[in-house]
N, C-alpha and C positions, 0 to 999 in steps of 0.2 A: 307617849312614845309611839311613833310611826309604826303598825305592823303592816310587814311583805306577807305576801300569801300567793301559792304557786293555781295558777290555772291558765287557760286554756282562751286563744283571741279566735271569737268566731264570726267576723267579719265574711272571713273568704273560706272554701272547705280545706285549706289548708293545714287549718287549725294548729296556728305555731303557740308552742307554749311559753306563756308568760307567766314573768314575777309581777305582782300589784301591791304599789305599797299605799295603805292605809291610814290615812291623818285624821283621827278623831272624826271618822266613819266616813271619811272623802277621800275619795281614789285621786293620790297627789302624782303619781309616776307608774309609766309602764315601763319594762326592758324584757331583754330577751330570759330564757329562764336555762343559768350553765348548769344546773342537776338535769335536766331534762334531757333523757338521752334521740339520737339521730341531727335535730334541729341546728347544734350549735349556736345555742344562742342566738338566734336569727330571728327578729322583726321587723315591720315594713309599716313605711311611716303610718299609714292606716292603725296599725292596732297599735302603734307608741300612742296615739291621739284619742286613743280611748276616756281619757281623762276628762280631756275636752268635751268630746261625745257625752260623758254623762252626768258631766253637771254645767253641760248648756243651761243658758235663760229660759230659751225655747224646747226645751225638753219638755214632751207632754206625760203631765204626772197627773191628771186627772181625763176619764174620756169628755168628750162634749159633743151637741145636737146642732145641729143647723137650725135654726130658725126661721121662719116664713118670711119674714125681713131680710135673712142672709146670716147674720150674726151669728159666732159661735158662742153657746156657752156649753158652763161645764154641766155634766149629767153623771150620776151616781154609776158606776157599772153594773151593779143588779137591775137598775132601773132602766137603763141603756138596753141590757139582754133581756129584760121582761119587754120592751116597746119592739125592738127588733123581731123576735119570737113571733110577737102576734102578728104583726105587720108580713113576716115570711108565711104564718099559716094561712092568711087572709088571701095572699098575693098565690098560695098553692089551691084555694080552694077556690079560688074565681078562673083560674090560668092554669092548672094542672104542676109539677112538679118542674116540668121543665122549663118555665119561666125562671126557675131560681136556679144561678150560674157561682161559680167558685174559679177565681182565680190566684194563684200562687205564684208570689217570686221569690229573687231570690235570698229574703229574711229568712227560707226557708232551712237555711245552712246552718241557722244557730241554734236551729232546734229539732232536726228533720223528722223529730217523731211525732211532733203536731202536725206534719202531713198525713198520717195513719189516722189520727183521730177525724180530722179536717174529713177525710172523704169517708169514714165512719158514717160522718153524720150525714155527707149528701147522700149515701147509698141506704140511710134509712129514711130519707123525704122521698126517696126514688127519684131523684135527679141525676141523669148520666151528665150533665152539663160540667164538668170539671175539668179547668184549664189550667196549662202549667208554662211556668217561664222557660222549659225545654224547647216548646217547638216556634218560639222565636229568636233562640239560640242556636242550639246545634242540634235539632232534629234528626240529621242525616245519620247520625254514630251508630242509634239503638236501629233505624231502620234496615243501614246498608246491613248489619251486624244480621237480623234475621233474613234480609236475601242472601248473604252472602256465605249464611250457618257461622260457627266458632270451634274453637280451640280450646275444648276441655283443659288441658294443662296450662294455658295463658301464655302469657310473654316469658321468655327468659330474663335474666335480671340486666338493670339499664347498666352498670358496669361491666358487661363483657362487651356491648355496642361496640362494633368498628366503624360504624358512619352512622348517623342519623340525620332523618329530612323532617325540618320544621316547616308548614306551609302557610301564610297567614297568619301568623302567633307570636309573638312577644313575652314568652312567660319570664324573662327576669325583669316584668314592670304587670302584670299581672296576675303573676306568681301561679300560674295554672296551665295545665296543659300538657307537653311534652315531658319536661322534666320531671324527677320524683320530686313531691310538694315540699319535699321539707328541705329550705335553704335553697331554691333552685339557684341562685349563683354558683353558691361553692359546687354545688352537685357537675353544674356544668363546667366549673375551671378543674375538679379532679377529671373529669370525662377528655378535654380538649386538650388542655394542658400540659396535665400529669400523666396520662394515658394516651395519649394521640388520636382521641375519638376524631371521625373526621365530620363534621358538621355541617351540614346542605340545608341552606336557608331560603325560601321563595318566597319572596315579599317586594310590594313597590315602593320600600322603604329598608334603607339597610338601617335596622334595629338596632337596641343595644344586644339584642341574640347575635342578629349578624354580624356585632364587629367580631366573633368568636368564630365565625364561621371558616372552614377551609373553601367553598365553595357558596361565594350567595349569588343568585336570580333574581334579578328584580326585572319582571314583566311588567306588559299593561294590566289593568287589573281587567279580571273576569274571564281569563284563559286556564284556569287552574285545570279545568278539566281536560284541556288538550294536553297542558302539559304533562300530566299523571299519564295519560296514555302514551305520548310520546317516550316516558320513560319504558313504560312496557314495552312500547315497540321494540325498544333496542334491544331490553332483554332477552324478545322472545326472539327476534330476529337473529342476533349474537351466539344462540344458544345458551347465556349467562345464567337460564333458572335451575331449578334443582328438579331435575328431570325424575328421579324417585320419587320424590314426595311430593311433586304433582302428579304423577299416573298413580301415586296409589290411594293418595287423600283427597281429590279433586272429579271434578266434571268440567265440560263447558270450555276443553282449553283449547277446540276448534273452533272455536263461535268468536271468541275471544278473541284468537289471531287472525280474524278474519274482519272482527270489528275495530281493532287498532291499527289496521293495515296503512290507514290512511295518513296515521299521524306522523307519518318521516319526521325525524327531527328537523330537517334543513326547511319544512312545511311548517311546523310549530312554530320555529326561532322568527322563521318571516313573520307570521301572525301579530305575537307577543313581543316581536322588538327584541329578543334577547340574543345571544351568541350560539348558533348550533352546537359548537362545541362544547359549552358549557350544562344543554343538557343529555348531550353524549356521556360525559364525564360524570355528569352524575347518577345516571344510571347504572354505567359502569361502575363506582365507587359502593353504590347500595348492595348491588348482585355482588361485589365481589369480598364484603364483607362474610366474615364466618353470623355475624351478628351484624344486623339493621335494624332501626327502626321507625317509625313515622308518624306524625301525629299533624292534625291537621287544626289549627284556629276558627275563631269567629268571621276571621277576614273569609277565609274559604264559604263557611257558610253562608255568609252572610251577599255574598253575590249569586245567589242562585246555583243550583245544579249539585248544592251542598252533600246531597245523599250519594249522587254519582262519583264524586268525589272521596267520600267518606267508603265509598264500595272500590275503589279503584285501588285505595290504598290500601286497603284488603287485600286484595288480588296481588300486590306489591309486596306482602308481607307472607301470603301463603304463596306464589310461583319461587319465590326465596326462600321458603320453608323458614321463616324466621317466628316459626314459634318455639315454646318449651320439649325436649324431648324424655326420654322414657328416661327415670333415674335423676331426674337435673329436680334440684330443689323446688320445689313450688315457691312458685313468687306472690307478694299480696296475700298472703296465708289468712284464713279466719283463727278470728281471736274472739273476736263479741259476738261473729256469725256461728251460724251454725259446724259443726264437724265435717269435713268433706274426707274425700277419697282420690282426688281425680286420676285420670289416664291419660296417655298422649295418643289422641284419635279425636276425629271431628265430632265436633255435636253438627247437625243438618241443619239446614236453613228451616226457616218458620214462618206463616203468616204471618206479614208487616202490618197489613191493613185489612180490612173487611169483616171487622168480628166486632165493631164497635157503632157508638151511633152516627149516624149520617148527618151533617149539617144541611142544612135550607138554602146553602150559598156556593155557590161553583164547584157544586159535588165535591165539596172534602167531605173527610167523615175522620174518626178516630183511628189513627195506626197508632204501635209500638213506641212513639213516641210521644202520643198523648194526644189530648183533641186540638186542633188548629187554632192558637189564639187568637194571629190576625185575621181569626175571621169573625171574630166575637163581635165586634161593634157591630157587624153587619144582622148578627144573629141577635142585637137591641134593638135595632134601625126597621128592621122590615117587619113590618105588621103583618098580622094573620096568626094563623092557630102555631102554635109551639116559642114563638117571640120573646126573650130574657126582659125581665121587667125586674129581676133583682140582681145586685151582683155581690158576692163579697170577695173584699180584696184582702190577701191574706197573706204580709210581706211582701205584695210588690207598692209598684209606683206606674201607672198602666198611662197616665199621662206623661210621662217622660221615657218611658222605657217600650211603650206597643210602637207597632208601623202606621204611620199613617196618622198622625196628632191630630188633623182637625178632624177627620171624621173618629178619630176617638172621642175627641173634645164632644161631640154632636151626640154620642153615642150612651158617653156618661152622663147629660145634660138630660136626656130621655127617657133614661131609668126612673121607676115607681120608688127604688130603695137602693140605694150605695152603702155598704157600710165598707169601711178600711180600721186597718187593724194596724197600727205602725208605733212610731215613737215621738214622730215629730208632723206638724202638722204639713206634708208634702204638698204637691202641687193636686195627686190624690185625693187627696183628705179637705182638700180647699174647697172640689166637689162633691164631697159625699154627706151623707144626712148624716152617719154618725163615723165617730173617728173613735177607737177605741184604743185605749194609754195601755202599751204593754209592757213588759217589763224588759230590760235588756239583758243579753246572754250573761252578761259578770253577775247577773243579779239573778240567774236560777241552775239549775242544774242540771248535767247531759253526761254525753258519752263522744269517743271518736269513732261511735261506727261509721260516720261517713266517710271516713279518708278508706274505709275493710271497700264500702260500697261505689267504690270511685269503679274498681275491676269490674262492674259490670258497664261501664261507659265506655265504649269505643277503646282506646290505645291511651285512657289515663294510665297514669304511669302512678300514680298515687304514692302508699309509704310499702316498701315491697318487703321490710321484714314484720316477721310478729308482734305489731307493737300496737297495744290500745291503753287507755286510761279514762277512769272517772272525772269528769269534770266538776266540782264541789262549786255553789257559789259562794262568791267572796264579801258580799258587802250586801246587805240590807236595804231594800227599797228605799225613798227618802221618804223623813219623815212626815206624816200626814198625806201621802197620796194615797192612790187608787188605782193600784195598778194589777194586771192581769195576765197570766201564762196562755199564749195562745192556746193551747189545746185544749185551754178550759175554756173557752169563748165555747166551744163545740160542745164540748159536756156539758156546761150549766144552759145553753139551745136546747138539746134534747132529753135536757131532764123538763123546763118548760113546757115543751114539745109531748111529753109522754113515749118518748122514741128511745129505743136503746140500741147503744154503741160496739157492733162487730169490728171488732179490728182484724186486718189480717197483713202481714208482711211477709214476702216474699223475696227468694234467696236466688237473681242468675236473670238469664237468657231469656224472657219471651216463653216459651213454653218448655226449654229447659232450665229445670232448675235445679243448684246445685243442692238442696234439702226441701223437703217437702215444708210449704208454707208454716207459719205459725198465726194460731188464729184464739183470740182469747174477743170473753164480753166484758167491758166493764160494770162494775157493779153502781148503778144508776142511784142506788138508796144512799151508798156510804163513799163517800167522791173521794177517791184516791189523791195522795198528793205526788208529787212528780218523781219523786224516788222510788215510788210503789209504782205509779210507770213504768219507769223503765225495767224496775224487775222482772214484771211482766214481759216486756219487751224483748227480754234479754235470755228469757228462761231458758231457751235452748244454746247458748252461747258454750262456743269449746270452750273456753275458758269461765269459769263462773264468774259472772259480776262480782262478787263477795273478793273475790281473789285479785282484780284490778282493781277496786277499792285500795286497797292498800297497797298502791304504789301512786303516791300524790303528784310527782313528778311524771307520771306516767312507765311502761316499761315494755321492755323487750322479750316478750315470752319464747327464747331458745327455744325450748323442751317441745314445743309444738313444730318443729321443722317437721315436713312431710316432703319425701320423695314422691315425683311423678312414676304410678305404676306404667305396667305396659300397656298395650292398647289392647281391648275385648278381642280374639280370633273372629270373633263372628259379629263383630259391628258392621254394620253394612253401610252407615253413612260417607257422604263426602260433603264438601264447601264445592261450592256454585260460582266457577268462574265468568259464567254468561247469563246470568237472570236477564231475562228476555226485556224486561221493563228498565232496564241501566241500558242493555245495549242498543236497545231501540232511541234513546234517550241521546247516548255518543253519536249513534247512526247521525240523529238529527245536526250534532253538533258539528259533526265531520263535513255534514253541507252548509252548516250556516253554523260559522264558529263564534264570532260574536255579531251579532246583529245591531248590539246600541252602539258599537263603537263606530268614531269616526264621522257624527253628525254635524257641520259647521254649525247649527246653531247652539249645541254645547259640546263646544271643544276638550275640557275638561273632565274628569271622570272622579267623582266625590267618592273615598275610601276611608272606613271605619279606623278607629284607634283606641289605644288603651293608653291611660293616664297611669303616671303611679300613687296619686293621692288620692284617685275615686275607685267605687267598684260603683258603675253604674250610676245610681244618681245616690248614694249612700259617700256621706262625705264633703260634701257641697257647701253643707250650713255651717262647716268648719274653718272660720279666715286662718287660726295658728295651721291647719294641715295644708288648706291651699296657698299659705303665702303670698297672698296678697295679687294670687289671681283667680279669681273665681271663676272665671267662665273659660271659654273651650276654645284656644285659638285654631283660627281657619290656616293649617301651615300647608305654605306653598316651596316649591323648587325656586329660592332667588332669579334664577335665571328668568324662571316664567313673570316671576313678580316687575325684573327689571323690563321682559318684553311690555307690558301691560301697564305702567308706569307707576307700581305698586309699592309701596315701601313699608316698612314693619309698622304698624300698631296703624294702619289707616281702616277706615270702617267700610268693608263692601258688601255690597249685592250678591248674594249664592241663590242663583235661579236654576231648577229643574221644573220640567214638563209639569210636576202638579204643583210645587209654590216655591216661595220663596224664602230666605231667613238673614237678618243678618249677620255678620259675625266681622272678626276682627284678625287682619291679614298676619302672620308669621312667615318669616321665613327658615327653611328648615332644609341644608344642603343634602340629609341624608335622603329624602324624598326625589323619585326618578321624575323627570320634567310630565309635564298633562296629568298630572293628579295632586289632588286638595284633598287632607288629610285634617280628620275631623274627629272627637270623642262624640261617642253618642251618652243621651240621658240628660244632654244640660238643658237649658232654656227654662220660661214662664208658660203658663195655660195661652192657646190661643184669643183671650178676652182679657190678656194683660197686656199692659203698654213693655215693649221692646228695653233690652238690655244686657245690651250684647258684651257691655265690660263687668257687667255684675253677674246677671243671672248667666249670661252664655243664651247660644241659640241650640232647639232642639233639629237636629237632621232628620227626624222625623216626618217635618213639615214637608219635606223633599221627595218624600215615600208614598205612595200608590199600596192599596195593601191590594187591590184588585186585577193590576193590569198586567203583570210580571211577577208571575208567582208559582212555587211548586206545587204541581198537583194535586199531592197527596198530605204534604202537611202545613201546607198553604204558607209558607214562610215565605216573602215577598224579597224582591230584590232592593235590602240594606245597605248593599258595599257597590260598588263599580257603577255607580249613579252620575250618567249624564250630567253634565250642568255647565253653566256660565256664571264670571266673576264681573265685578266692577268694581271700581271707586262709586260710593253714596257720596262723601264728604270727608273733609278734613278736620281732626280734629285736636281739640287742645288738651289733652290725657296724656301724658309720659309715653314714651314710643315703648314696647317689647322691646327685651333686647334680644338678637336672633343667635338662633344654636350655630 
């Protein structure tokens, strides 16, 4: 008899809960889960395909070694962590600590407390080398967040919003972002619909957000930052801000109006191609909201000046005073976290950068947002004293997902020791010495402190009432593998190692923090299993673990609502409307506002996209989830395709300044004309033969991690990429059929 069993899909940090029903120990059906309360039964084709996902052919149920020949076999995983072990002590005692490198993506969601253990163990080899899938994301959030200081009290709740600006983002296709996580559809048709939210969309693509929109912008790409200021201009200009709670929470708002001065809107609209009025209007619609709010995408980051951006819309939200006020419920309450108290009064700005190590490579070094990972390959590649000669890859996919593929391809090719830690043998693991078989989320156990831990990212909007739950697993390893919990990879390392495991977790802001840290040793003798983790984990949690334990569907802890107190009489802080290092930055922009645009030898300007069947490159190996297309069509404006003599499903050339890729033409009316709209993560290693209707092309290849890139957290420019199109050939494959 089929048993269902409720838990928890952690694919993406949304973590919607599901029913799994069980056939004689095979997961035959996922759906949404109606006890489960906030969700409304909402899943997204991703976590229905779970089924798929785990009991693929290709599912790796054993780890295995590379061989000197190439070959993979299989390798015991004691025997795997006993070779690896010695191989890292060996590689620390000839090259010192910092030859051995860690980097993290984003598998990290399924499990997020194997990142605590994960840098346990690099901070007992004494390797600061630890890189995270953040700062080739959205770096700019936590950076602008410590120039710009924060708002003890946080956001008011997103159902009071009288307007809100999406910039860059698509979250009802990948489910993240602006909206609160859970069901962002419906969330958004009660907001727009049912409530008259007015909704301000800025993209070079009217979305399926935008068709919701009251007001969408679709610019050229890579003006985002004129346009943010442009909005300020009008406000400050209009007098539309809230003149109280910027003289009494703020600094910096002469500097400010004196560095926007330039951005007239009838100056912007010219630049970006869009309608002056239209971002009059929205400006006006934001300030004149009792409630606004903003949240900015990958698209924004991902074209450079992501941080200034990510600060501007700060500045947007505090000269509108659009945060939480004194007595208004706290929003995003801890429930797993720690007990808070908060106020309505600024926490101060904080050092972003300069406390951490320095890279050997165009002067980055580690800010607030973690160490620079496109700059990793460079930090394999250059010989001399400090050189990464190890790497472990730990949930990500660092060939389909870093900047800059072939010099990654070059990068991971030159490593002494690769090992990858995944499920299935990636384009990763295809290079690495060892690939080690882990187990998947349905198959171990967790918690949803990451949806509590979303409030400390920029303007995630995460789940805003008290709700957390135990995630149980469901279903039993299969049988006769050998399979492994990442956090244990790290503990049975430095039980090998002789090294013992400080864990410490931390609660907030850069150097405020809402609870003083929690800091626990594991015991090295008697190896905990993963429910004795998190207890640890959790010990300090408002709510005791014990207590969400027993709610399987998860649950809404009322009883913990907290009112925002008043503000301290004698806090003397304020938020940073002018950080010297953003205005200097606009300064620059206000004379040269985009420099790539408008080069006749590439006309076109290549922009990032979210798919709804992948996150990334997670999803791909799935033909029921992709439907029978597996790769990443290149969509163009019909219009341009008809100038260029382009028609659906023909095979062209996408040339930028560093290479080339192929892919496979769509047309797509919602796309504004001179931009080619692309997923990132797809494609083969650059030493595989082309295949562009199967594997997809990676835009990768397209990417410079060197030559255009942010200073400080070296995030290269991804999105509003130069380029030229062609017809290669015609071919004989089924045409797309065009949206």
């Amino acid at each position: 008899m089929p048993d269902v069993r409720p838990t928890v899909c952690r694919i993406c940090s949304s973590y919607c809960p599901i029913l799994v029903t069980v056939d004689e120990g095979r997961v035959v059906k996922v759906v949404g889960d109606p006890e489960a309360p906030l969700y409304d039964r909402f899943t997204c084709p991703k976590g229905r395909a779970i089924p798929d996902q785990i009991n693929h052919p290709d599912r790796l149920t054993h780890s295995v070694r590379r061989e000197a020949d190439g070959r993979f076999t299989p390798i015991a995983s004691a025997q795997a962590l006993d070779e690896i072990a010695a191989r890292i002590d060996t590689i620390i005692a000839e090259h010192g600590p910092r030859a051995v490198a860690m980097y993290v993506g984003t598998g990290l969601v399924a499990f997020p407390g194997m990142v605590n253990v994960a840098h346990a163990w690099m901070s007992a080899i004494r390797s600061p080398m630890f890189f995270h899938v953040n700062t080739i994301d959205k770096p700019g959030m936590q950076i602008a967040q410590a120039l710009h200081g924060t708002w003890e009290g946080g956001h008011p709740p997103f159902d009071r919003a009288e307007a809100f600006i999406m910039m860059g983002m698509n979250p009802l296709v990948s489910q993240l972002g602006g909206l609160p996580m859970q069901n962002p559809a419906l969330r958004l048709k009660e907001a727009v619909v049912d409530r008259g939210m007015k909704l301000i969309t800025i993209d070079p693509r009217r979305s399926e957000t935008a068709e919701r929109a009251f007001l969408h912008i679709a610019p050229k790409p890579g003006y985002d930052p004129a346009i943010l200021a442009s909005l300020i201009h009008v406000i400050l200009k209009e007098g539309l801000y809230d003149r109280e709670f910027t003289e009494r929470h703020t600094i910096g708002f002469d500097r400010l109006s004196e560095v926007v001065a330039p951005f007239d809107p009838a100056r912007v609209a010219a630049m970006c191609d869009v309608p002056t009025a239209s971002l009059i209007e929205a400006a006006r619609t934001f300030a004149a909201a009792d409630y606004a709010g903003i949240s900015l995408g990958t698209g924004t980051s991902f074209a450079l000046h992501g941080t200034l951006c990510e600060y501007l819309a700060m500045n947007l939200m505090t000269l509108c005073g659009n945060w939480a006020r004194e007595g208004d419920i706290l929003q995003k309450p801890n429930v797993l976290l720690p007990p808070i108290a908060p106020r309505a009064q600024p926490l101060p700005p904080y050092p972003a950068w300069g406390n951490g190590e320095v890279l050997r490579v165009r002067g980055l070094q580690a800010s607030v947002a973690g160490m620079p990972t496109a700059a990793l390959p460079d930090e394999i590649l250059m010989e001399g004293e400090g050189r990464v000669r190890a790497l472990i890859n730990l949930g990500g996919n660092p060939m389909m997902g870093w900047p800059d593929q072939k010099k990654t391809f070059e990068a991971l090719k030159a490593l002494d020791l690769l090992v990858s830690i995944d499920v299935e043998m990636s384009a990763t693991c295809r290079l690495s010495d060892y690939t080690i078989a882990a187990k998947l989320p349905i198959e171990t156990a967790g918690t949803s402190h990451l949806v509590e831990m979303s409030k400390f990212v920029g303007h995630m909007r995460g789940i805003e009432k008290p709700y957390a739950r135990y995630i149980e697993p469901v279903i039993d390893v299969p049988e006769g593998s050998d399979l492994i919990e990442e956090w244990e990879i790290f503990y049975e390392l430095a039980r090998r190692q002789g090294l013992k495991l400080d864990i410490a977790i931390g609660y907030g802001y850069g150097t405020h923090q809402e609870a003083e840290p929690l800091r626990f040793t594991l015991d090295m003798a008697n190896k905990p299993d993963t429910e004795e983790l998190l207890e640890m984990m959790f010990a300090n949690s408002r709510v005791p673990l014990s207590t969400v334990r027993q709610y399987p569907h998860g649950h809404v802890f009322e009883d913990v609502e907290i009112r925002i107190r008043p503000a301290d009489p004698d806090n003397p802080h304020r938020m940073d409307l002018a950080n010297p290092d953003m205005m200097a930055e606009l300064d620059a922009i206000a004379a040269a506002p985009a420099h790539w645009d408008g080069d006749p030898d590439y006309p076109l300007l290549l922009i990032s996209r979210r798919l709804k069947r992948v996150v990334n490159s997670i999803g791909r190996s799935l033909p029921a989830l992709m439907r029978g297309k597996e790769f990443n069509p290149a969509y163009m404006n019909p219009d341009d395709m008809a100038d260029m003599g382009l028609e659906n499903g023909m095979t062209v050339r996408i040339r930028s300044r560093r290479g080339k890729i192929t892919g496979i033409v769509e047309g797509d009316k919602t796309l504004r004309r001179g931009v080619l709209s692309m997923a990132h993560s797809f494609g083969l290693n650059p030493d595989e033969p082309e295949d562009p209707r199967g594997a997809g092309a990676n835009t990768n290849m397209l990417i410079s991690n060197d030559e255009e890139y942010d200073p400080i957290c070296g995030i290269p420019r991804m999105s509003a990429i130069p380029i030229t199109v062609e017809a290669i050939a015609e071919t004989a494959s089924e045409p797309v059929p065009a949206n």
